[in-house]
Structure formats: structure tokens, C-alpha cells
C-alpha positions in Angstrom: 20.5 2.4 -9.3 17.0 -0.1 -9.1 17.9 -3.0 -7.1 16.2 -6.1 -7.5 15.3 -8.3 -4.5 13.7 -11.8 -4.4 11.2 -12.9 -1.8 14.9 -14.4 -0.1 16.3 -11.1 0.8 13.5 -9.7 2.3 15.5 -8.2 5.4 17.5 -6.3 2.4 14.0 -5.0 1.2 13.1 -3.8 4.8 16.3 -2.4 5.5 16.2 -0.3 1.9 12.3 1.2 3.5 13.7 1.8 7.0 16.8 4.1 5.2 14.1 6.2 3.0 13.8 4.2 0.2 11.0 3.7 -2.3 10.5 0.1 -3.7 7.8 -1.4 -6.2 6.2 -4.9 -5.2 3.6 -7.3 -6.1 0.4 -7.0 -4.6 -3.1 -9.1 -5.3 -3.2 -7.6 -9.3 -0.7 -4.8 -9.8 2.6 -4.0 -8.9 2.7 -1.2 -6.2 4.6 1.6 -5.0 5.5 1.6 -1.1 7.4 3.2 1.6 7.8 3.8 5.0 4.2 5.5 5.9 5.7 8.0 8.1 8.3 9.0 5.9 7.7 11.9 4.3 10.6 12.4 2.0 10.1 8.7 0.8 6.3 9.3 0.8 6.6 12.6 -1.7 9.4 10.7 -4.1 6.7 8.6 -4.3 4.3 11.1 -5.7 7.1 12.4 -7.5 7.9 9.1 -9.5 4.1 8.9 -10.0 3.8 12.7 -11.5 0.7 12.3 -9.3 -1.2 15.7 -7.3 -0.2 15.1 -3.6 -4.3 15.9 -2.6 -4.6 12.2 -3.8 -4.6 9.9 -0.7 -3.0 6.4 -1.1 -4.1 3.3 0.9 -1.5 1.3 3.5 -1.1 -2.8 3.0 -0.5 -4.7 6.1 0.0 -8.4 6.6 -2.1 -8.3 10.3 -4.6 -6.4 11.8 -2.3 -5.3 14.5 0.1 -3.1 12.0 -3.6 -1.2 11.1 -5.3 -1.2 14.1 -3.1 2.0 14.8 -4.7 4.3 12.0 -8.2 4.0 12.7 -10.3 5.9 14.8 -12.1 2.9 16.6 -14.7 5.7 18.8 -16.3 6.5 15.1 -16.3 2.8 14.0 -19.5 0.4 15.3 -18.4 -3.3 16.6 -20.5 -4.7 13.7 -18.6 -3.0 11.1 -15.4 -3.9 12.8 -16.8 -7.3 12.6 -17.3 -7.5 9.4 -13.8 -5.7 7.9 -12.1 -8.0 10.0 -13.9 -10.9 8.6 -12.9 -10.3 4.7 -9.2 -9.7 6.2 -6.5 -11.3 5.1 -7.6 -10.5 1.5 -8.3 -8.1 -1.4 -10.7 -6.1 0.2 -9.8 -2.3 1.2 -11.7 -0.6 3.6 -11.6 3.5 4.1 -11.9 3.9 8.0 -11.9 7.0 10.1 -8.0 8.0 10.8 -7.0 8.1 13.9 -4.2 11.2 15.0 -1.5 8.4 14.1 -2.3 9.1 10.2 0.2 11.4 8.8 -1.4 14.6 7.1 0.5 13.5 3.7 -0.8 10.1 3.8 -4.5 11.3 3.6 -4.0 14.1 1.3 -7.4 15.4 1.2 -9.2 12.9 2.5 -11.1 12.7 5.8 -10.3 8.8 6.0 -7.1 6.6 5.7 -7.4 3.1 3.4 -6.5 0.1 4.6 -5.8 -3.4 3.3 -4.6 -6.6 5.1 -3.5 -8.6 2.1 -3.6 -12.3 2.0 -1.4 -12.1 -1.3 2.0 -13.5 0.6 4.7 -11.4 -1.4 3.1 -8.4 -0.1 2.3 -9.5 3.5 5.9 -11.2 3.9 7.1 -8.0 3.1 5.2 -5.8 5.6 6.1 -8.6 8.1 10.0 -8.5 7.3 9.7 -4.2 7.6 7.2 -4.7 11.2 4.4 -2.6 9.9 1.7 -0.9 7.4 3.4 0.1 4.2 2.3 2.5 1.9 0.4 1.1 -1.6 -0.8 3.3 -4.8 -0.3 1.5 -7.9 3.1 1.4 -10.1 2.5 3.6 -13.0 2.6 7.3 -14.2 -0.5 9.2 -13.2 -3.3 8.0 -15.8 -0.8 5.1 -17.4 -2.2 1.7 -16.9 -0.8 0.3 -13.8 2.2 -2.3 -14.0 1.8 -5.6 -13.7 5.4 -6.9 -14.5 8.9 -6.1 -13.4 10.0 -4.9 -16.8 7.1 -2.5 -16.7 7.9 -1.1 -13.7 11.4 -0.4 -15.3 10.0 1.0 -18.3 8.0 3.8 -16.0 11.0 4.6 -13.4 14.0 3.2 -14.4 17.3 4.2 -11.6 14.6 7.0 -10.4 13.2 3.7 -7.9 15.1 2.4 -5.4 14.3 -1.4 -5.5 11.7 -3.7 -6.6 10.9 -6.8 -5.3 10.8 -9.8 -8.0 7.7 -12.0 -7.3 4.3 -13.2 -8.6 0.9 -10.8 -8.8 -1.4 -12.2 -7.1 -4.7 -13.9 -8.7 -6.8 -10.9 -8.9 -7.5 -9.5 -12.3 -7.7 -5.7 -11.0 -7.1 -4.1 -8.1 -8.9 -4.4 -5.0 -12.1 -3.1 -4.3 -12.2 -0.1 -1.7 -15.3 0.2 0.2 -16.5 2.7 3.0 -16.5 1.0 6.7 -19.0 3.3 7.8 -21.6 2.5 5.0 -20.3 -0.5 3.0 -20.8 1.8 -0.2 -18.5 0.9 -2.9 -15.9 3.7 -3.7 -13.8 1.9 -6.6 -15.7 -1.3 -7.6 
């Protein structure tokens, strides 16, 4: 059955990811789809909800640097670039880095690099803080249905097949955050 948490029973939230569970939640635009990161039961219902090809990488949200910092390979990345990532973060900027050996295969799919976001959009931070780490993000819809950007949406598209959702705003962005590459700046999804 979907359960519905409010930004006050965070540690409920967190406890639901830590025991396998899959929850949508607000991010900067759209409501996303999240689990534990190196979970890979939770991390394939995920896919499954989505009716989405499991070659298709998804991006972590973090509320700090340190719950990223993990993922990435730092000998490929240049100090200025780190510079620079680090000074659009907190906020709706995603960056495709290098992975380090700490990315899990199934979080990549086929892709050389892991995406990472730290959020400044407080729902979505509060609950990465309240779980102590990255959570997995790929927007809240059916593969190529618009992305939900309500709780009742989110409903619509999984019904009791989704564990939870946490009720709180979207963020102020009209559409989801723009991923760039670390390495080159170039704009992957503007």
C-alpha cells in the first residue's frame, strides 16, 4: 500500500529506503523516483515502475558534497573543474563526473559516468540528510509520459505498486535540471 509522509516523519521515509523501499519525492521541478543507491532490488523496481530499459543511467541527489564525493573519480577530474561544480552546489545544476569503483554497475547502466546533483531544494536535501546519503533520482512517470509534478499524479502512474511518497512542495524550477559534462562543461540536457 503507497504511504504518504510529510516533511515531519522524515525518519519514517529513511527507515522505508533503508528496508528496500522505493518512494517518490519533490525535487527542484518534478517529482522523483528514489532508493537506496546500492540497492539493487529497490534500484530495478524502480525501472520496473518506470517501464524504463535498464541501459538508461539515472543521476543521485545529495544534500552535501560529502554524500557525492564517494562516486567520483577525483584522478580524472582537474581542481578547476572541481572548483567550479562545487561552486553552482547546493542547486539545480547536475554534473556527469567520472565514477569512481564505488558506483554500482546498475546505477550507470551504460554509461561511462555517474550524475550527480547537490540540491538546494530543502524537501529533497532534508531527505537525503534524514537517510545519511546520495539517493537515487530519475523522474516520476512512465517511460515517455510527462514527468509528475503532483502527488495525485504520481498516484495516477503507480498507484500501491510505490512504496511511499513524500507530500511536499516542487521546487521553483520550471523543468528539470540541467545536466552538464564536468570534464567539458558541454550541455547534455539543457
Amino acid at each position: 500500500m503507497l504511504q504518504t509522509f510529510t516533511l515531519a516523519e522524515l525518519d519514517a521515509t529513511a527507515a522505508l529506503l533503508h528496508a528496500g523501499g522505493v518512494i517518490a519525492y519533490p525535487t527542484e521541478a518534478v517529482f522523483g523516483l528514489g532508493c537506496d543507491p546500492q540497492d539493487q532490488a529497490a534500484f530495478e523496481k524502480i525501472f520496473a515502475l518506470k517501464q524504463r530499459p535498464a541501459t538508461q543511467g539515472v543521476l543521485l541527489i545529495a544534500a552535501d558534497f560529502a554524500q557525492v564525493e564517494r562516486y567520483i573519480d577525483f584522478a580524472q577530474v582537474p581542481d578547476a573543474v572541481l572548483a567550479q561544480v562545487r561552486s553552482s552546489w547546493p542547486g539545480p545544476n547536475t554534473w556527469i563526473f567520472p565514477r569512481s569503483a564505488a558506483v554500482p554497475a546498475w546505477v550507470a547502466g551504460a554509461h561511462a559516468g555517474i550524475a550527480l546533483r547537490v540540491t538546494a531544494h530543502e524537501p529533497a536535501a532534508a531527505l537525503c540528510r534524514a537517510f545519511g546519503g546520495a539517493l537515487v533520482s530519475t523522474s516520476a512517470n512512465l517511460h515517455g509520459e510527462p514527468s509528475a509534478k503532483s502527488v495525485q499524479t504520481v498516484r495516477d502512474y503507480f498507484g500501491d505498486t510505490l512504496d511511499g511518497v513524500l507530500d511536499a512542495p516542487l521546487g521553483a524550477q520550471d523543468r528539470p535540471t540541467t545536466i552538464r559534462d564536468a570534464l567539458t562543461s558541454a550541455i547534455i540536457r539543457a
